[in-house]
C-alpha positions in Angstrom: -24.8 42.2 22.4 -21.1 43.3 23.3 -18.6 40.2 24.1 -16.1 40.6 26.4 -12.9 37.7 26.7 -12.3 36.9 30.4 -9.2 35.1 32.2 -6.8 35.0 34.6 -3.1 35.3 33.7 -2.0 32.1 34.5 -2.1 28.7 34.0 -2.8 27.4 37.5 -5.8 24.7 37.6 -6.4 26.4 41.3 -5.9 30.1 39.8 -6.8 32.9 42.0 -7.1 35.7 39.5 -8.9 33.7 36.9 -11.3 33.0 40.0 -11.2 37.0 40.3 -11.6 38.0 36.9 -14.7 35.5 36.5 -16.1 37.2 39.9 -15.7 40.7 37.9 -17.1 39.8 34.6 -20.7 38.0 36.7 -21.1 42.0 36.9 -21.7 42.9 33.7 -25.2 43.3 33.2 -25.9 43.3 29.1 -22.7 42.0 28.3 -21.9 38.3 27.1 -18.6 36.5 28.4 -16.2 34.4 26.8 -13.8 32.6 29.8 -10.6 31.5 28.6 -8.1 29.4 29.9 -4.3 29.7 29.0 -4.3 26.1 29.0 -6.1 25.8 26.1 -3.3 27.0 24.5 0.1 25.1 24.8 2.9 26.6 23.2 6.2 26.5 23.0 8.5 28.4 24.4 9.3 31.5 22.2 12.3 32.1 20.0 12.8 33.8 17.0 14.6 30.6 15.8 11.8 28.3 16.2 9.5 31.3 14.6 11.9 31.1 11.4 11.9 27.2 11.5 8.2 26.4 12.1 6.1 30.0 12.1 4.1 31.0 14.7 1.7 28.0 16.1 -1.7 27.7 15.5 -2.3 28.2 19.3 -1.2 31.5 18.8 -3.2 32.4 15.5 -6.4 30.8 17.5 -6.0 33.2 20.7 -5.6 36.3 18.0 -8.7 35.0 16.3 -10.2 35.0 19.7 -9.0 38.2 20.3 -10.6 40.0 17.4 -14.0 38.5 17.6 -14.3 40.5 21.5 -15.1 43.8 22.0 -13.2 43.8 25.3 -10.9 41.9 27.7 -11.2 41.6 31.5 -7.8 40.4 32.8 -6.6 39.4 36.0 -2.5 39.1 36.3 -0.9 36.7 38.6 2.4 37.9 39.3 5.4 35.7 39.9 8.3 37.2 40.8 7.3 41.3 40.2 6.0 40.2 36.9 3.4 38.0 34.2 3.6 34.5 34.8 5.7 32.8 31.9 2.7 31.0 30.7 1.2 34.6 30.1 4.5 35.8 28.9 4.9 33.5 26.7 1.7 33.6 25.0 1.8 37.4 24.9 5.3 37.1 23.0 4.1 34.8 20.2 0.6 36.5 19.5 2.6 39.5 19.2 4.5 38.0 16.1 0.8 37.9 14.5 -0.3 41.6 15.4 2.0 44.2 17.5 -1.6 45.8 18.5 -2.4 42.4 20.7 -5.2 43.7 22.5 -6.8 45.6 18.8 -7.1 49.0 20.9 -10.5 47.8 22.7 -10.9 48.4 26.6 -9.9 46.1 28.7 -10.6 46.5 32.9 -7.0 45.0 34.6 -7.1 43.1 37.2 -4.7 41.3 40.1 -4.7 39.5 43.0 -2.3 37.6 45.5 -2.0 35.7 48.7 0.0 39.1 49.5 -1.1 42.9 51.2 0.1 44.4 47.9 -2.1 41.9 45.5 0.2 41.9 42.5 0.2 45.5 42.1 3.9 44.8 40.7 2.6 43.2 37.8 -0.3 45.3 37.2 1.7 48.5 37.9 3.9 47.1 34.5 0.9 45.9 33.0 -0.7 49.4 32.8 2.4 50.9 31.6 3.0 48.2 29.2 -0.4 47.1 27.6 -1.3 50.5 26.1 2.0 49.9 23.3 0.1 46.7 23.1 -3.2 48.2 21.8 -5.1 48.1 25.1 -7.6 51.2 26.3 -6.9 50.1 29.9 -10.1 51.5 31.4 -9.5 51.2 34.8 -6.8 49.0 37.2 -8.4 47.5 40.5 -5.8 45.0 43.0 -7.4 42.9 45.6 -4.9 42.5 48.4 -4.7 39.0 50.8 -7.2 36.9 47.7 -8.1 34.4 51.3 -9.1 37.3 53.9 -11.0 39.2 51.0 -12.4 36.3 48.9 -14.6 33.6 50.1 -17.3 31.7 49.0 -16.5 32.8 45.2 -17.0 36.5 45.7 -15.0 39.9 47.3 -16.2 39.3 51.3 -14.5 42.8 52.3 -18.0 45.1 51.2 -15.9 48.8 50.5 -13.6 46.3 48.2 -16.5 44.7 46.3 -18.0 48.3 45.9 -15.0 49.5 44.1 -15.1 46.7 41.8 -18.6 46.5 41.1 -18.0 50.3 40.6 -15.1 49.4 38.1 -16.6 46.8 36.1 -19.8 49.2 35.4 -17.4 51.8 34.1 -15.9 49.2 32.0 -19.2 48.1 30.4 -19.9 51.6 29.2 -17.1 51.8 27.4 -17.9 49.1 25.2 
């Protein structure tokens, strides 16, 4: 059975998109899920001086690990300010360190959402861009705009919206 590694790009207890990105993965049919939280991995902030003085931390070796033993990611960005959170950031800096090819050139369906009309489509727009140098196969990009009008009672409430994802995460599972 394929595995596929699921959070939400932030590090929020309350977070929206890991709320969304769990609601996308409950999709996949013959598919096992692996929900992470970027709490679970506390790290410092990166520098190249603290890389030459202590390495990389075992946080970010364990979230490679992770990483490899996945045959695909479903990711939901929140987006502070146009772009990742710095908890995402950050992580995405040091696990870099490890292996340039982060996301090991598997498919990945990328997500995002936001309080907001535009629902993060800052961060994915730079996400899509970015991510491929990264070693992602970004399958497909879906944005859910105003998370509290179109969300409720854990699931997409606006029906067209909830078809496109459903739509979305199918297409994803087939290219596993």
């Amino acid at each position: 059975m394929k595995k596929v590694m699921v959070f939400g790009g932030s590090n929020s207890l309350t977070s929206i998109n890991k709320k969304l990105a769990i609601y996308a993965a409950s999709h996949l049919k013959n598919t096992s899920i692996q929900i992470i939280d970027l709490n679970d991995f506390p790290l410092p902030l990166f520098s190249v001086d603290l890389e030459t003085e202590n390495g990389i931390p075992k946080e970010a070796y364990f979230f490679d690990e992770i990483l490899q033993e996945v045959d695909g990611f479903i990711i939901s960005l929140a987006e502070h300010n146009g772009s990742y959170t710095a908890a995402f950031k950050n992580l995405l800096d040091w696990v870099s360190r490890i292996n340039v090819k982060v996301w090991k050139d598997k498919p990945m369906l990328l997500l995002s959402t936001s309080p907001g009309s535009r629902g993060a489509q800052s961060v994915l727009d730079n996400a899509k861009v970015r991510f491929p140098f990264l070693g992602a196969e970004i399958i497909d990009t879906f944005s859910l705009p105003s998370f509290s009008d179109n969300f409720n009672n854990d699931k997409i409430s606006d029906e067209f919206l909830n078809e496109d994802l459903i739509e979305l995460v199918n297409k994803f599972e087939v290219s596993l």
